[in-house]
C-alpha positions as CSV (number, residue, x, y, z in Angstrom):
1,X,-4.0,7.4,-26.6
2,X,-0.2,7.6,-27.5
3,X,2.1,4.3,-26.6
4,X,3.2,6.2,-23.5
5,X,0.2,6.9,-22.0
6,X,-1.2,2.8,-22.7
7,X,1.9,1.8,-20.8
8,X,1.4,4.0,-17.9
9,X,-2.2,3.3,-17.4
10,X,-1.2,-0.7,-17.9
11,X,1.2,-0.4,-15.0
12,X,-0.6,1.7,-12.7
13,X,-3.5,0.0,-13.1
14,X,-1.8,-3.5,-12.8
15,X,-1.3,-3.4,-9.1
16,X,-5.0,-2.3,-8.3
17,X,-6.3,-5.5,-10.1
18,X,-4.5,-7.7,-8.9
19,X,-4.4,-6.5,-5.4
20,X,-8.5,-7.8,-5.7
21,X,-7.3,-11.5,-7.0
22,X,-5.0,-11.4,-3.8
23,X,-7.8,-10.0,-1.8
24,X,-9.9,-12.8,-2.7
25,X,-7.6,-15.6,-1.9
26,X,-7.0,-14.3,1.8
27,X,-10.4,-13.9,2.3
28,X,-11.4,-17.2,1.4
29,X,-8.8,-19.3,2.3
30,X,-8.9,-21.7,5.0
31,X,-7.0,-21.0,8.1
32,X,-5.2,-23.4,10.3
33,X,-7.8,-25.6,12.8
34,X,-5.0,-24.8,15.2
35,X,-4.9,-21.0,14.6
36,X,-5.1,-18.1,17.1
37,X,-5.8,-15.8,14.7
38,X,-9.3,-16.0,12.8
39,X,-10.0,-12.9,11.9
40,X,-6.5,-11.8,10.2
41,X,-6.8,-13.1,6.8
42,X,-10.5,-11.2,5.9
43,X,-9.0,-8.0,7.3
44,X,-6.0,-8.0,5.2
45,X,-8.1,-9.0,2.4
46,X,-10.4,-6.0,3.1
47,X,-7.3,-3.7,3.7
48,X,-6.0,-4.7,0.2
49,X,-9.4,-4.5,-1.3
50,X,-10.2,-0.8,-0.1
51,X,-6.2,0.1,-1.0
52,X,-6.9,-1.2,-4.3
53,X,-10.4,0.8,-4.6
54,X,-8.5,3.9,-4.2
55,X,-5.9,3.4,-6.8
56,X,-8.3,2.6,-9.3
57,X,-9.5,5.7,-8.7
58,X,-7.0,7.6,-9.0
59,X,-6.0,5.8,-12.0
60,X,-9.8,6.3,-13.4
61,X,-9.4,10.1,-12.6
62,X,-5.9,10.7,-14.1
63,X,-6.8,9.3,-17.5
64,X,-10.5,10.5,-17.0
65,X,-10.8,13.9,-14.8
66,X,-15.0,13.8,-16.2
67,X,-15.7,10.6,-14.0
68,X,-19.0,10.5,-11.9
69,X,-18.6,11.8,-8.6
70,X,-20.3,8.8,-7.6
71,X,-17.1,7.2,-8.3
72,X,-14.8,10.1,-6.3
73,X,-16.6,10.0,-3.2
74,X,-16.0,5.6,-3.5
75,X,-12.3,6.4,-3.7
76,X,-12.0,8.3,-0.7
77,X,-14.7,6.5,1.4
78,X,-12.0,3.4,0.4
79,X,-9.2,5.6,1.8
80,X,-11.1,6.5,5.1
81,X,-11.2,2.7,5.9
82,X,-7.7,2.1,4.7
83,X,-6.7,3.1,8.4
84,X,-8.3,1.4,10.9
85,X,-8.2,-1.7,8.6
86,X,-4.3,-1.4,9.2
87,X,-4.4,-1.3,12.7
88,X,-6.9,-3.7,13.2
89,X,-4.9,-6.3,11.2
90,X,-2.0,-5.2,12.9
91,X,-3.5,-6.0,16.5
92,X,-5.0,-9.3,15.2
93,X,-1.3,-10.3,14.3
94,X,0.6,-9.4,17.7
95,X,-2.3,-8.8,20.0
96,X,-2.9,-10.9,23.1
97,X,-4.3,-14.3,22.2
98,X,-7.9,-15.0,22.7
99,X,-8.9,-11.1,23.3
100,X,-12.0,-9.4,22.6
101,X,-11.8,-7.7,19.0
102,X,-11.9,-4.6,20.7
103,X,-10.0,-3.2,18.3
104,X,-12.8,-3.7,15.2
105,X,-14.7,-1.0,17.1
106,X,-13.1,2.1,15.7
107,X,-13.3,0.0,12.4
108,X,-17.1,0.3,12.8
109,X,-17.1,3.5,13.9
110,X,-15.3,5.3,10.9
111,X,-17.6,2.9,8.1
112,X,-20.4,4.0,10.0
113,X,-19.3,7.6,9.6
114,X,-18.6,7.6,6.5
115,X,-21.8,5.9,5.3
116,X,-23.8,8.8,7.3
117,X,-21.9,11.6,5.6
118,X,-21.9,9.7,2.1
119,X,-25.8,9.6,2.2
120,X,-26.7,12.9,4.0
121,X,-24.0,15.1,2.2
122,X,-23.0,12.7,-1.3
123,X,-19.6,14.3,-3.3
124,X,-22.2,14.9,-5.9
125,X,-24.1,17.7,-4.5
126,X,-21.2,18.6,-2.2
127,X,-18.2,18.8,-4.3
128,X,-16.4,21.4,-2.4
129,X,-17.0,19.7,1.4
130,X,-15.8,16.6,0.1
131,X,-12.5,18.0,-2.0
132,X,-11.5,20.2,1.0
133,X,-12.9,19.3,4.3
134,X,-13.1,15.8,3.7
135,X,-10.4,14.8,1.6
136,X,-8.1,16.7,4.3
137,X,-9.5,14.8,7.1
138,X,-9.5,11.5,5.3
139,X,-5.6,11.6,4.2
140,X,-4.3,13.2,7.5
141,X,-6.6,10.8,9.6
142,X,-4.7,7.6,7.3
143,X,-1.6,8.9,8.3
144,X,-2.1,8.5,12.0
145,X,-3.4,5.5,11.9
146,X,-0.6,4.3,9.9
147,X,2.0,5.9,12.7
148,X,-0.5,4.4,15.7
149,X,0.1,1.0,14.0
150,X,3.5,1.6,13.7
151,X,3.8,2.2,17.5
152,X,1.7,-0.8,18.0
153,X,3.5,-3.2,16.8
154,X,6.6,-1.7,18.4
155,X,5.2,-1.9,21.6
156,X,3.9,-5.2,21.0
157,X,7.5,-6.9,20.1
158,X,9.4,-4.7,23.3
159,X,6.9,-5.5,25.8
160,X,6.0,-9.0,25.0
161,X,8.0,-12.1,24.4
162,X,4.7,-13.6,22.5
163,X,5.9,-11.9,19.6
164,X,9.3,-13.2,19.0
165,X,8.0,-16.8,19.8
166,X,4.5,-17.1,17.9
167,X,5.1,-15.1,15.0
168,X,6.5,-16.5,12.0
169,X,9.1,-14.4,10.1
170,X,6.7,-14.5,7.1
171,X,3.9,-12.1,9.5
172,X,6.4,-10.2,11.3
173,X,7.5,-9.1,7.2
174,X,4.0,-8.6,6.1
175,X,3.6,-6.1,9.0
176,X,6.4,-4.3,8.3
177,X,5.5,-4.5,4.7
178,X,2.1,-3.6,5.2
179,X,3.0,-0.5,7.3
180,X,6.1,0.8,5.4
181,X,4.2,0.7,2.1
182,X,1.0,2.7,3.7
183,X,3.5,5.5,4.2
184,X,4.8,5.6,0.9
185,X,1.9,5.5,-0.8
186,X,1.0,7.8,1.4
187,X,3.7,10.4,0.5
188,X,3.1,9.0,-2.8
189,X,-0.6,11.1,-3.0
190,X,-0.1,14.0,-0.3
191,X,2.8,15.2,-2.3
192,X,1.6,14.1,-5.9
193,X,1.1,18.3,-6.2
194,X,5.4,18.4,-6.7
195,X,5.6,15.1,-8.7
196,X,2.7,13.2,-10.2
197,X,-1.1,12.2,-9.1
198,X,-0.2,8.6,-11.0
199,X,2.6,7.9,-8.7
200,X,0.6,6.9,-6.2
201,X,-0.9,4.4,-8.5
202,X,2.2,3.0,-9.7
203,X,4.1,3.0,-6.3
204,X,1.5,0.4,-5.3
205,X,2.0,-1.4,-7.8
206,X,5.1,-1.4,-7.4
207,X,5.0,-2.1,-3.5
208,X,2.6,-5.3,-4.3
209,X,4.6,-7.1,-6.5
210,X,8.0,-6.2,-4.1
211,X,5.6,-7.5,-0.8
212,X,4.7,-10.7,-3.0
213,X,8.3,-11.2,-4.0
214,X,9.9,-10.7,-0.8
215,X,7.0,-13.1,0.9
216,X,7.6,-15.8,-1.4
217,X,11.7,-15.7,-1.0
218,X,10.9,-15.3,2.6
219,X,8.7,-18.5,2.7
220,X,10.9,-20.2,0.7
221,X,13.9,-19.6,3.2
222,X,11.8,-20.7,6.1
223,X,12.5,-24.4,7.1
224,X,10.0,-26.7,6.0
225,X,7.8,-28.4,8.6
226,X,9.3,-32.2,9.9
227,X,6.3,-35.1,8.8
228,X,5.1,-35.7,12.0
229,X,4.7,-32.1,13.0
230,X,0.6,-32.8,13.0
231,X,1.0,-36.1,15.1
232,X,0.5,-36.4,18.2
233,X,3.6,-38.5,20.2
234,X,3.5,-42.1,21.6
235,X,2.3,-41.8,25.4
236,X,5.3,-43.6,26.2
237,X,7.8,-41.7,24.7
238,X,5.9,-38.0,25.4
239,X,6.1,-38.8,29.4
240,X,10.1,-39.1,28.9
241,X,10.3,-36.1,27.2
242,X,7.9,-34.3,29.4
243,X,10.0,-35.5,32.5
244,X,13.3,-34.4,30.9
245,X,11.6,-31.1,30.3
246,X,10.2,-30.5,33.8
247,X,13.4,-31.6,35.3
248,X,15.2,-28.7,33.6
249,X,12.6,-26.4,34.6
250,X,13.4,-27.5,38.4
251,X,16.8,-27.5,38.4
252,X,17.8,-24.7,36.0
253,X,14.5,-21.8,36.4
254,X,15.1,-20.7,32.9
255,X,11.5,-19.2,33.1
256,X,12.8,-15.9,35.1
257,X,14.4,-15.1,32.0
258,X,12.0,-12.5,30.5
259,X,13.9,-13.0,27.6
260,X,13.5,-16.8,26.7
261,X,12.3,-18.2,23.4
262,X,11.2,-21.6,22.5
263,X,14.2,-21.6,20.6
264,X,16.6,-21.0,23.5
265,X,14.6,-24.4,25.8
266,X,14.9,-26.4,23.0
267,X,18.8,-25.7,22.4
268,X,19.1,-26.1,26.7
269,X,17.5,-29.8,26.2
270,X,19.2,-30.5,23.1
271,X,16.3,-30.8,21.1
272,X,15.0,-29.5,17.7
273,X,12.3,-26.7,17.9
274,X,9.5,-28.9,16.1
275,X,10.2,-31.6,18.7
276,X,9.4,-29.1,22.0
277,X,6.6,-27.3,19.9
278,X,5.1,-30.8,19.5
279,X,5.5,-32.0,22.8
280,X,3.5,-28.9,24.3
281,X,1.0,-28.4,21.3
282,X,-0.4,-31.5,20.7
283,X,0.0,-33.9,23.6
284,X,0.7,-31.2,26.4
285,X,-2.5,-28.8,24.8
286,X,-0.6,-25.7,26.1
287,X,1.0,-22.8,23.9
288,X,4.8,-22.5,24.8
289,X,3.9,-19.0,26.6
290,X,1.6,-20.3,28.6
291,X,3.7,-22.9,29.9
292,X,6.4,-20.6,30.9
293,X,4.0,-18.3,32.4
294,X,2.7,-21.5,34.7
295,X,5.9,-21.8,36.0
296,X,6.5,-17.7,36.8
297,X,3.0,-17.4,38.1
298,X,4.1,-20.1,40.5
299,X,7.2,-18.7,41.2
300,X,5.3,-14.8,41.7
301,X,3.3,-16.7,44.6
302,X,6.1,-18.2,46.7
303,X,7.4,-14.4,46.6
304,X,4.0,-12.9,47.5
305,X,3.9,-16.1,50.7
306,X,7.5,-14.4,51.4
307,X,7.4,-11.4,54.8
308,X,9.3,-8.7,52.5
309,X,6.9,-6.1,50.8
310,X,7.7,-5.9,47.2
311,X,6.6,-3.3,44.5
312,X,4.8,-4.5,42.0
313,X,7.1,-3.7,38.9
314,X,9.9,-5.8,41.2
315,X,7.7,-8.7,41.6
316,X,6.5,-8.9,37.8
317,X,10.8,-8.6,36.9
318,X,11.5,-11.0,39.5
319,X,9.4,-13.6,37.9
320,X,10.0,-12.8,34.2
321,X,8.1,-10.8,33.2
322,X,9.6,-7.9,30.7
323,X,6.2,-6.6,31.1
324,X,4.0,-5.0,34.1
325,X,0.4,-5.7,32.1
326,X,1.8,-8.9,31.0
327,X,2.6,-10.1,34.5
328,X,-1.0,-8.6,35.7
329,X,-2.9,-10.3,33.0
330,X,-1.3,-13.9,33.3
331,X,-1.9,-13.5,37.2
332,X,-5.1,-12.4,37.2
333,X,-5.7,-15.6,33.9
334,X,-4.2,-18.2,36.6
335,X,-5.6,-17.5,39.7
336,X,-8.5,-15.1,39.0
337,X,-7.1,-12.8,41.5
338,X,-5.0,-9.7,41.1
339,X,-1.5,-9.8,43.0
340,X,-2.5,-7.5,46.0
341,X,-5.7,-9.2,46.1
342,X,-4.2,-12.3,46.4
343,X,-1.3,-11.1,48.8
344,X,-4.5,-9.9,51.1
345,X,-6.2,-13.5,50.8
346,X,-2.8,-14.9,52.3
347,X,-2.6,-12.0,55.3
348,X,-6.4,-12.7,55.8
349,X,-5.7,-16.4,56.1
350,X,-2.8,-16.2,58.5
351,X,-0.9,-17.4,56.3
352,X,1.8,-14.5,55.9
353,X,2.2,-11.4,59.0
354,X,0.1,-8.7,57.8
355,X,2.5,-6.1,57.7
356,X,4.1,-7.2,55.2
357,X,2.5,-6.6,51.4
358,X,3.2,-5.4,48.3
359,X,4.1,-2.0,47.3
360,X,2.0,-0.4,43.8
């Protein structure tokens, strides 16, 4: 094998192996007692795992075109679960806290299909239905799920404050990462026909090491955490602060901005962002959202006790929410009522003159 040739299967084969130590250490690793999101570390570790598979392949097949077929129809079962791994990590990130995995369904779905096909129709007795059919279906089926998690997560961040307030800026980059370099390596094999087959193979490699750069730089820029960011306050001194904070609340409704961010509350009080994030975290036991949606879903209820009929999408703007689902789901979390059901409880109760309601 000439110079060249070592050198190119060295660097192309460079990302694939060490995409599987990285693979490894998110799926082992220990998250946060306090985090939200369990499941997101094994799933990236599987998406980088399978991504890996199929590069090796391709790498085994460039310098090797005689390789079992056992090996061919790994590489593309790998790339069938590429997908849905993507969106699935995608949704664990910025999806609603505390929601049914839902979204591992479809993962299940394609792994058992493609286990039923691998054992009732294996690549090595069905060459041409897996080179055609298959490998079609497999790479054009990884492209949409790479644009429906692209859609996903830009949903997610217009229609939901959640986003811009519980991600860090190191997940928001990893998703963009994660996403963008999909695509190109993407392009990289569905065009390798005009360019190369190995420059799928190297374009990962050259993607993880630009991820893993950017990541660390990233981390590095982020401010570092204050030493009692794990402590919980003196009583004393967290009623104070938890007074100060409710009196703003009363006096200044900064909640019917559908807009507002921990950081924007904790430049109205004057206070650091560690310091509010500590106060509701650990001796409040609420998540800043949740707080803010407390005080709308309060506020949604004096206008539902109100004579006026109101349209629904009015009332969830009115109290600030950017989003109609949002404002249903927070409802319905609070008061385990809908917001017509409720406004009916109030007519049925006397409470409010019948003729007035709300307006879907």
């Amino acid at each position: 094998m000439a110079i060249t040739e070592q050198l190119l299967l060295m660097f192309s084969a460079l990302g694939g192996l060490n995409a599987w130590l990285l693979a490894g250490y998110f799926f082992w690793r220990k998250p946060a007692p306090s985090s939200d999101k369990p499941l997101a570390d094994q799933l990236l570790a599987l998406l980088l795992l399978m991504l890996s598979i199929r590069v090796l392949k391709s790498v085994l097949f460039y310098f090797n075109p005689a390789i079992t077929k056992q090996i061919l129809q790994l590489g593309l079962s790998a790339c069938a679960l590429i997908g849905p791994l993507l969106f699935a990590y995608c949704h664990s990130i910025c999806g609603p806290k505390k929601t049914k995995a839902w979204y591992l369904w479809p993962l299940a779905a394609v792994l058992l299909l493609v286990l039923a096909v691998g054992v009732l129709w294996p690549y090595q007795h069905y060459t041409g239905l897996w080179a055609g059919l298959m490998y079609r279906l497999i790479n054009y089926s990884w492209l949409g799920w790479i644009l429906l998690s692209a859609l996903w997560v830009w949903r997610s961040s217009k229609t939901s404050t959640e986003l811009a307030t519980a991600l860090q800026q190191s997940e928001l980059l990893m998703l963009k990462s994660l996403i963008g370099g999909n695509l190109l390596l993407w392009a990289a094999y569905h065009f390798a026909s005009y360019t190369s087959y190995i420059s799928g193979a190297l374009s990962f490699s050259f993607l993880l090491y630009v991820a893993a750069l950017t990541l660390y730089l990233q981390k590095r820029a982020e401010p570092k955490a204050v030493p009692y960011a794990n402590k919980k306050l003196p009583v004393q001194q967290a009623e104070i602060w938890q007074q100060e904070l409710a009196q703003l609340m009363l006096h200044q409704p900064l909640y019917l901005d559908a807009n507002l961010t921990l950081a924007k509350l904790a430049k109205q009080l004057g206070w650091s962002v560690p310091k509010l994030s500590q106060l509701l975290n650990d001796n409040l036991q609420t998540s800043f959202n949740d707080y803010i949606n407390a005080y709308r879903i309060a506020y949604a209820r004096q206008l539902l006790a109100q004579q006026q009929p109101l349209k629904m999408a009015d009332l969830a703007e009115q109290s600030g929410f950017n989003a109609l689902s949002t404002f249903y789901s927070a409802f319905k979390k609070a008061t385990g009522l809908t917001p017509a059901r409720y406004k009916q409880q109030l007519q049925d109760s006397g409470i409010i003159n019948p003729l007035s309601g709300i307006i879907s």
